[in-house]
VOMI-505768 format. One record per atom (N, C-alpha, C, O): residue number from 1; residue in one letter; atom name; x, y, z. Coordinates in Angstrom, 3 decimals, padded with zeros to 6 digits. Each point is the difference from the previous one (the first is absolute). Example, Ala and Ser with C-alpha at 12.3 -4.5 7.8 and 13.67 -1.06 7.14 Angstrom:
! residues 2
+-----+---+----+----------+----------+----------+
|   k | r |  a |       px |       py |       pz |
+-----+---+----+----------+----------+----------+
|   1 | A |  N |  013.190 | -005.690 |  007.800 |
|   1 | A | CA | -000.890 |  001.190 |  000.000 |
|   1 | A |  C |  000.900 |  001.200 |  000.000 |
|   1 | A |  O |  001.036 | -000.019 |  000.665 |
|   2 | S |  N | -001.386 |  001.069 | -001.385 |
|   2 | S | CA |  000.820 |  001.190 |  000.060 |
|   2 | S |  C | -000.770 |  001.090 |  000.730 |
|   2 | S |  O |  000.509 |  001.108 |  000.169 |
+-----+---+----+----------+----------+----------+
END
This chain:
! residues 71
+-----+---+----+----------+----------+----------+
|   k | r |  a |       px |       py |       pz |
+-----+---+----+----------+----------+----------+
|   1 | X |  N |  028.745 |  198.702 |  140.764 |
|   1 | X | CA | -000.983 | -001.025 |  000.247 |
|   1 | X |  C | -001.401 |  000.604 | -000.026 |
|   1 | X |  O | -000.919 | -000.539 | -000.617 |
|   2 | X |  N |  000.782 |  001.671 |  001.303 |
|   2 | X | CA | -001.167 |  000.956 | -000.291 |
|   2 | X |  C | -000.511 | -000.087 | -001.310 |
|   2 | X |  O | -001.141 | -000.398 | -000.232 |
|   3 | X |  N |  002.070 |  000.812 | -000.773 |
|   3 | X | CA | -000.547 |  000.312 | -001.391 |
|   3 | X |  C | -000.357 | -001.241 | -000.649 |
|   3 | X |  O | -000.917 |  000.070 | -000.818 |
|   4 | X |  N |  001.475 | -001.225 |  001.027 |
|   4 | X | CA | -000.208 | -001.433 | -000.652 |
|   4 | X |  C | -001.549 | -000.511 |  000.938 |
|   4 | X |  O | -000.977 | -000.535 | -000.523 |
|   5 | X |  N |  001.081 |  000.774 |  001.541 |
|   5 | X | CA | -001.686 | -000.320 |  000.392 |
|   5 | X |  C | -000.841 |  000.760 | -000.443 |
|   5 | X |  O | -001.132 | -000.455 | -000.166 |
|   6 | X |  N |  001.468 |  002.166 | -000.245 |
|   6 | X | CA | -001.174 |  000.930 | -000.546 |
|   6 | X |  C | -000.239 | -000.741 | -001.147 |
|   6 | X |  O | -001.152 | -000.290 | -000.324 |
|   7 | X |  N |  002.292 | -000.107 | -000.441 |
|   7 | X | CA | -000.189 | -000.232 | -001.565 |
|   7 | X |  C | -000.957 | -001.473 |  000.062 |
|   7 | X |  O | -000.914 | -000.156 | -000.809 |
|   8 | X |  N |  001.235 | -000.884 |  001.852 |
|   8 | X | CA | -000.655 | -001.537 | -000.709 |
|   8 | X |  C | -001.823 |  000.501 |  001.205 |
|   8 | X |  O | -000.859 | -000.877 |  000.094 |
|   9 | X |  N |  000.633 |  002.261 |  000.620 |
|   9 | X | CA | -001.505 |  000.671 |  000.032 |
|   9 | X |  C | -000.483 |  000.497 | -001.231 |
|   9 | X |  O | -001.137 | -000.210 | -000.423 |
|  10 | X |  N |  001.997 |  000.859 | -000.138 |
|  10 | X | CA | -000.839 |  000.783 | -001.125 |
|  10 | X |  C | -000.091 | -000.577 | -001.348 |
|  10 | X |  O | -000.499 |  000.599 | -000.953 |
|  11 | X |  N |  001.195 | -002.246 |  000.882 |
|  11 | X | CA |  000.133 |  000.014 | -001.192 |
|  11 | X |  C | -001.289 | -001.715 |  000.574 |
|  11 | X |  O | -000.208 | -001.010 | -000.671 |
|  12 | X |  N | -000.272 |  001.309 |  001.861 |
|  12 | X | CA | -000.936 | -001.248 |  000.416 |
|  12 | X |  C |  000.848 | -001.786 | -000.481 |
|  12 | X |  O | -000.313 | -000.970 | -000.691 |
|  13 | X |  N |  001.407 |  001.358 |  001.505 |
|  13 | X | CA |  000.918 | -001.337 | -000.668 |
|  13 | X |  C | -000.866 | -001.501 |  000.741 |
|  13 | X |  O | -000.368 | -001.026 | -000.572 |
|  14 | X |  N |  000.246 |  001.440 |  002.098 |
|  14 | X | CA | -000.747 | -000.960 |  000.568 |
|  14 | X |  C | -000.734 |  000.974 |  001.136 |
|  14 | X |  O |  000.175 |  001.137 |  000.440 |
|  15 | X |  N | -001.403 | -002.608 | -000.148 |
|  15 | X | CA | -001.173 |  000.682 |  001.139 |
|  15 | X |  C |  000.392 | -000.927 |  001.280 |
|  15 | X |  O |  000.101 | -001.215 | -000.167 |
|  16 | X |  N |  000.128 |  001.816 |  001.489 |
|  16 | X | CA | -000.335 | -000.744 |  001.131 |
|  16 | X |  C | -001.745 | -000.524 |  000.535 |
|  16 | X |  O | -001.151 |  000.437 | -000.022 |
|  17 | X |  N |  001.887 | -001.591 |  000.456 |
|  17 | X | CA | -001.749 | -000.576 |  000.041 |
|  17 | X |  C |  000.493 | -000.473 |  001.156 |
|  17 | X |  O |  001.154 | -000.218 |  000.365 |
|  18 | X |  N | -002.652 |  000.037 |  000.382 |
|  18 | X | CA | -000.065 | -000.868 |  001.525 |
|  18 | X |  C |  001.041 | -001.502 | -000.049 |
|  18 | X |  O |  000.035 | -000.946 | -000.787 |
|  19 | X |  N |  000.677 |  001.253 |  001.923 |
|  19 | X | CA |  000.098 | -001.393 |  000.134 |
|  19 | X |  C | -000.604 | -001.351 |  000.216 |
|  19 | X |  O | -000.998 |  000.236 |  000.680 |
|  20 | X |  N |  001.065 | -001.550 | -000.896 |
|  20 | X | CA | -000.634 | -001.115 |  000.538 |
|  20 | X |  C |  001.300 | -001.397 | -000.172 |
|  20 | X |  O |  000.974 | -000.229 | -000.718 |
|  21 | X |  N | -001.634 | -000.373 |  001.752 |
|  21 | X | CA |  001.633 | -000.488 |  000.680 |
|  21 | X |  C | -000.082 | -001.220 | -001.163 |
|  21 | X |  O |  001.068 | -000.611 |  000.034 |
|  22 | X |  N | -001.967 |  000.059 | -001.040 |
|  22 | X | CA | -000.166 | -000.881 | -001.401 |
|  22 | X |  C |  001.451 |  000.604 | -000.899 |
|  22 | X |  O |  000.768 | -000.740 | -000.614 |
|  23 | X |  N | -000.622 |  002.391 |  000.732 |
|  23 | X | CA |  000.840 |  000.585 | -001.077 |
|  23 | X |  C |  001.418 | -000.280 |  000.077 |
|  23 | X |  O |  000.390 | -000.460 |  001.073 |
|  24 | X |  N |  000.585 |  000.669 | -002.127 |
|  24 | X | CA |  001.166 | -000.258 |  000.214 |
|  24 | X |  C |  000.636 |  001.585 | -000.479 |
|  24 | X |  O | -000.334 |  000.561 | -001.043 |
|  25 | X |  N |  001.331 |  000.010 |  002.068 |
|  25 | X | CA |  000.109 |  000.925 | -000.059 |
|  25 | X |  C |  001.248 |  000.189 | -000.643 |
|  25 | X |  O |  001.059 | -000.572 |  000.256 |
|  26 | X |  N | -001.313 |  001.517 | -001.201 |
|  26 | X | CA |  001.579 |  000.507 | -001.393 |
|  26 | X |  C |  000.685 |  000.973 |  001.163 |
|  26 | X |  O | -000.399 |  001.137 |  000.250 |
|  27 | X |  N |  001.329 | -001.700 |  000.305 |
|  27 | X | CA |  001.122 |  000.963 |  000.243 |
|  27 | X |  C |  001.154 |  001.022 | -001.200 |
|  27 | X |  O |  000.332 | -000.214 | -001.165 |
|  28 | X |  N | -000.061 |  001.113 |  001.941 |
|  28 | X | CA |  000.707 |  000.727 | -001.082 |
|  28 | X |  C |  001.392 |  000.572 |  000.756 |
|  28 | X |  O |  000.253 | -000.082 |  001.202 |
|  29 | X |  N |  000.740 |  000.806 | -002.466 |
|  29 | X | CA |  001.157 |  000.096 |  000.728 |
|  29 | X |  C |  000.398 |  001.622 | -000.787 |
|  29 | X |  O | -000.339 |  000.155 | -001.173 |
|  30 | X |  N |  000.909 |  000.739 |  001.760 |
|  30 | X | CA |  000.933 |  001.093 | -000.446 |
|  30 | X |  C |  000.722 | -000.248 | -000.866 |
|  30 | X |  O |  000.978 | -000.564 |  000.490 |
|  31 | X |  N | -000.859 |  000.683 | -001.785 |
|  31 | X | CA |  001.691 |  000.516 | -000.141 |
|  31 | X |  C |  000.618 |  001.265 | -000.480 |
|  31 | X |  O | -000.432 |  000.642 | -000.957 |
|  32 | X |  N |  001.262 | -000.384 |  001.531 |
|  32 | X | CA |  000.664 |  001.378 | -000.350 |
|  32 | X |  C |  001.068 | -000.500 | -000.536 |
|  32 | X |  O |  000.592 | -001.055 |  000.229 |
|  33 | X |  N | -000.247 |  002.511 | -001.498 |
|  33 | X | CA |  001.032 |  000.420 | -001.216 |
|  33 | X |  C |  000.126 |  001.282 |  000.043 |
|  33 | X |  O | -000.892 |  000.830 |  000.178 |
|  34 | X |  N |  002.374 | -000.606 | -000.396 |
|  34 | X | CA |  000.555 |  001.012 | -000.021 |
|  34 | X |  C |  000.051 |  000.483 | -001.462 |
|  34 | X |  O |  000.883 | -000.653 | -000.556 |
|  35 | X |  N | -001.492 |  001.575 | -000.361 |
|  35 | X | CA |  000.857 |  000.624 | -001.306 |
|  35 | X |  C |  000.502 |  000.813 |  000.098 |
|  35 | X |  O | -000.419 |  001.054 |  000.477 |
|  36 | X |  N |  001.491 | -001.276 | -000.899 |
|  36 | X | CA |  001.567 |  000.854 | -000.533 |
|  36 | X |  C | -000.247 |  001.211 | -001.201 |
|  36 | X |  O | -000.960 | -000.275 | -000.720 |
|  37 | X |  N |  001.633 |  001.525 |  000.386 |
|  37 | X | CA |  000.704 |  000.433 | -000.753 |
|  37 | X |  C |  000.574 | -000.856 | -000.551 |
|  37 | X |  O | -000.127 | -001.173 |  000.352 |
|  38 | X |  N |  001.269 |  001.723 | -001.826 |
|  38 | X | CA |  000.775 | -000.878 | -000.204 |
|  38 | X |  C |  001.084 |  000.048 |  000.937 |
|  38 | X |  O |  000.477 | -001.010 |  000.519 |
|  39 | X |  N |  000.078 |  002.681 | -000.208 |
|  39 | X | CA |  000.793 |  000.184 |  000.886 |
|  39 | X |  C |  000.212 | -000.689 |  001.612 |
|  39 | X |  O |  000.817 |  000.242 |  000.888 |
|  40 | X |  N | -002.002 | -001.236 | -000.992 |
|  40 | X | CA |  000.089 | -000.568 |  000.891 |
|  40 | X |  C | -001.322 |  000.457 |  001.469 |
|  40 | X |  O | -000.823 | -000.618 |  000.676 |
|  41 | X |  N |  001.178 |  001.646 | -000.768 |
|  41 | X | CA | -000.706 |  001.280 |  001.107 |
|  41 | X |  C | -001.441 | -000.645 | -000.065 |
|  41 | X |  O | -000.452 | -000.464 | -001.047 |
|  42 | X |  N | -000.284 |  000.472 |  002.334 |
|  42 | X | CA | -001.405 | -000.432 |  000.176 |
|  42 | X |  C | -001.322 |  000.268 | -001.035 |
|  42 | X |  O | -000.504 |  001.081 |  000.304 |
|  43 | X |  N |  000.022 | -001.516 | -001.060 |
|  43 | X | CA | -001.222 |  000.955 | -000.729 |
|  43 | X |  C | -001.259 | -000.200 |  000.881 |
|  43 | X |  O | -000.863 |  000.854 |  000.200 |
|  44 | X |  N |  000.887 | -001.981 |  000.244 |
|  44 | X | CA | -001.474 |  000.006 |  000.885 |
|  44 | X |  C | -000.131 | -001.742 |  000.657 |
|  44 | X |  O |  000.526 | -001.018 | -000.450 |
|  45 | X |  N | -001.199 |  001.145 |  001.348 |
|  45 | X | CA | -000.165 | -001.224 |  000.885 |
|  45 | X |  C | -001.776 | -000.855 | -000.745 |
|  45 | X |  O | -000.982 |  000.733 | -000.116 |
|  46 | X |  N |  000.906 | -001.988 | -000.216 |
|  46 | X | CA | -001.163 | -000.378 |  000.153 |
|  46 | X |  C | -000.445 | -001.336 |  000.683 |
|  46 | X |  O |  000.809 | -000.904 |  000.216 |
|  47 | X |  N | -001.861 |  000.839 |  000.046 |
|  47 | X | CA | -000.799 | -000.875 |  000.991 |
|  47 | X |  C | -000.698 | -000.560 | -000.682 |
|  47 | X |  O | -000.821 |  000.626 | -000.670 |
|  48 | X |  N |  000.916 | -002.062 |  000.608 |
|  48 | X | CA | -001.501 | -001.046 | -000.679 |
|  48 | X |  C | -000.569 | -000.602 |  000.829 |
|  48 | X |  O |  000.612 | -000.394 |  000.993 |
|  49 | X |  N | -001.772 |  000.182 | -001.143 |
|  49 | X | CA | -000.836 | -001.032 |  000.953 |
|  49 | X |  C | -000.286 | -001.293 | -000.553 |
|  49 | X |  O | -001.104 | -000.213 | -000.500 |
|  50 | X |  N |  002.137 | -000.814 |  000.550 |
|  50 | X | CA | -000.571 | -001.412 | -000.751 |
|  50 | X |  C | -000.925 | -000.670 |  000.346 |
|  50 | X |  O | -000.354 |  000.371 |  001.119 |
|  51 | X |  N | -000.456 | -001.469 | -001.621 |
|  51 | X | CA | -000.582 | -001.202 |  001.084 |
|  51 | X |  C |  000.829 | -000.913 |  000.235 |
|  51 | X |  O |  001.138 |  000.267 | -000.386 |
|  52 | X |  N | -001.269 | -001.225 |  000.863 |
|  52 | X | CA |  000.034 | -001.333 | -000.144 |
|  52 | X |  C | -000.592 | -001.196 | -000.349 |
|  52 | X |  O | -000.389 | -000.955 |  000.673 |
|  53 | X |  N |  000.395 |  001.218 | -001.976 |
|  53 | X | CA | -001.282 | -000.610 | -000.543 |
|  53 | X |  C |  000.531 | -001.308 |  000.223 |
|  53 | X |  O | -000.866 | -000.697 |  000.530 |
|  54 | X |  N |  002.293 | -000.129 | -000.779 |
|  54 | X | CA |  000.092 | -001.193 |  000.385 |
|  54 | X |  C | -000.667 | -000.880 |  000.790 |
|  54 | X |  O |  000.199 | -001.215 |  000.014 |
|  55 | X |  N | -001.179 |  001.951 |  000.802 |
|  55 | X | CA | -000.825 | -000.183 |  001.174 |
|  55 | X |  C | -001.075 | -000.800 | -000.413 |
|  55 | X |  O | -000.544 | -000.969 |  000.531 |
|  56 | X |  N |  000.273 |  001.786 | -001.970 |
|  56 | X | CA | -001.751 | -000.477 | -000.194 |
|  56 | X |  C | -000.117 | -001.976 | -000.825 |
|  56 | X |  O |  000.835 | -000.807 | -000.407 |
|  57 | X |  N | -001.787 |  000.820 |  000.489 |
|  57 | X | CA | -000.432 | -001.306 | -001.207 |
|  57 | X |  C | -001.214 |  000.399 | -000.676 |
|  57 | X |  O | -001.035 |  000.375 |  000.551 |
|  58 | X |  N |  001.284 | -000.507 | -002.008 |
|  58 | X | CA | -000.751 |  000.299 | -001.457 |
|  58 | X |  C | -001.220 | -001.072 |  000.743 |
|  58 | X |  O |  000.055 | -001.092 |  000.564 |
|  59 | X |  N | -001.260 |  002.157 | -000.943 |
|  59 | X | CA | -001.329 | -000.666 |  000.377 |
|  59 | X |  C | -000.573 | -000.219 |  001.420 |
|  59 | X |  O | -001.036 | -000.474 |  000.468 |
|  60 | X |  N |  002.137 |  001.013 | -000.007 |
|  60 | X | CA | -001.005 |  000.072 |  001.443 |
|  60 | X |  C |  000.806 |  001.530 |  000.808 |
|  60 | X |  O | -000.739 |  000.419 |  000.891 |
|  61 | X |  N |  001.630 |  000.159 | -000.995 |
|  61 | X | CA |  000.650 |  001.360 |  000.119 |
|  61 | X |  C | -000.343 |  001.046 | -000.973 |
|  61 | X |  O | -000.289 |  001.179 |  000.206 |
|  62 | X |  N |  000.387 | -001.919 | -001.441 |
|  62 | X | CA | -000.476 |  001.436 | -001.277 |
|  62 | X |  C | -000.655 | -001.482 | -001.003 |
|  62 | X |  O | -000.204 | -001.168 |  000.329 |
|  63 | X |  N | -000.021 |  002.106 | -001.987 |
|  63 | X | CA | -000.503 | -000.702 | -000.505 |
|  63 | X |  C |  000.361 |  000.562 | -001.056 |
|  63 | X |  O | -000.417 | -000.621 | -000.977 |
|  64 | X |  N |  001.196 |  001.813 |  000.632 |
|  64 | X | CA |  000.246 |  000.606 | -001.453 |
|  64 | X |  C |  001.520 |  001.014 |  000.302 |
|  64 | X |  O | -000.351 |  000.470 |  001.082 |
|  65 | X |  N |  001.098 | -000.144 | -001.216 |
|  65 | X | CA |  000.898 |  000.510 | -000.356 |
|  65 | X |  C |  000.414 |  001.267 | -000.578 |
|  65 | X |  O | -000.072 |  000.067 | -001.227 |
|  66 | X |  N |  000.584 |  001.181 |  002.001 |
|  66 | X | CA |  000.162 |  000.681 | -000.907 |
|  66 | X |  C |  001.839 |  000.594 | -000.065 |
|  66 | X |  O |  000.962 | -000.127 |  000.758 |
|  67 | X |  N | -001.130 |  000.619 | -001.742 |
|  67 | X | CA |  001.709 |  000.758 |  000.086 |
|  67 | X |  C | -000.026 |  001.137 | -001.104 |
|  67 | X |  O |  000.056 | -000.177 | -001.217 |
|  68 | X |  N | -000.152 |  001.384 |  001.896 |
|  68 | X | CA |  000.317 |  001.396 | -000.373 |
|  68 | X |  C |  001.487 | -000.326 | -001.242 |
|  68 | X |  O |  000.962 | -000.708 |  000.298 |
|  69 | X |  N | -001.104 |  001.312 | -001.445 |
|  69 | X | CA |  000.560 |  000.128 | -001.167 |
|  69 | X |  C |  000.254 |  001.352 | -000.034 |
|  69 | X |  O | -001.071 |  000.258 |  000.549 |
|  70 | X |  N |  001.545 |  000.798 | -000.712 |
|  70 | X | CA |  000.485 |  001.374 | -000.219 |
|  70 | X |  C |  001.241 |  000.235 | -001.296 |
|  70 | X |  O |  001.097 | -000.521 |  000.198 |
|  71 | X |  N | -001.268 |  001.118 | -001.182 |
|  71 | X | CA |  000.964 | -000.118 | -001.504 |
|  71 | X |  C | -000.253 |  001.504 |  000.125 |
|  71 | X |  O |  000.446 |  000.774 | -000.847 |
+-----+---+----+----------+----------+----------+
END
């Protein structure tokens, strides 16, 4: 979980800003995955940090959209 918060600091994924009680606040959730070897045997544990964006409404929560592509 350490390394997934260093990574969405250094890669400036998002900024914390003051609160004000007008805002609607994006909750977020863990999830952890296990990858395997084929043999089965552990290769490594990882941690994501989702939002919940279900939360928001277009035009008054955000106003544009993005989604990371990687090929």
């Amino acid at each position: 979980m350490c390394d997934e918060i260093a990574a969405l600091r250094s890669n400036r994924t998002w900024s914390l800003v003051p609160f004000h009680p007008s805002m609607n606040v994006v909750g977020s959730r863990w999830v952890y995955r296990i990858n395997r070897h084929v043999d089965g045997s552990i290769k490594h544990y990882k941690a994501r940090l989702v939002a919940r964006g279900f939360t928001q409404q277009e035009g008054i929560d955000y106003f544009e959209t993005f989604s990371p592509v990687i090929k």
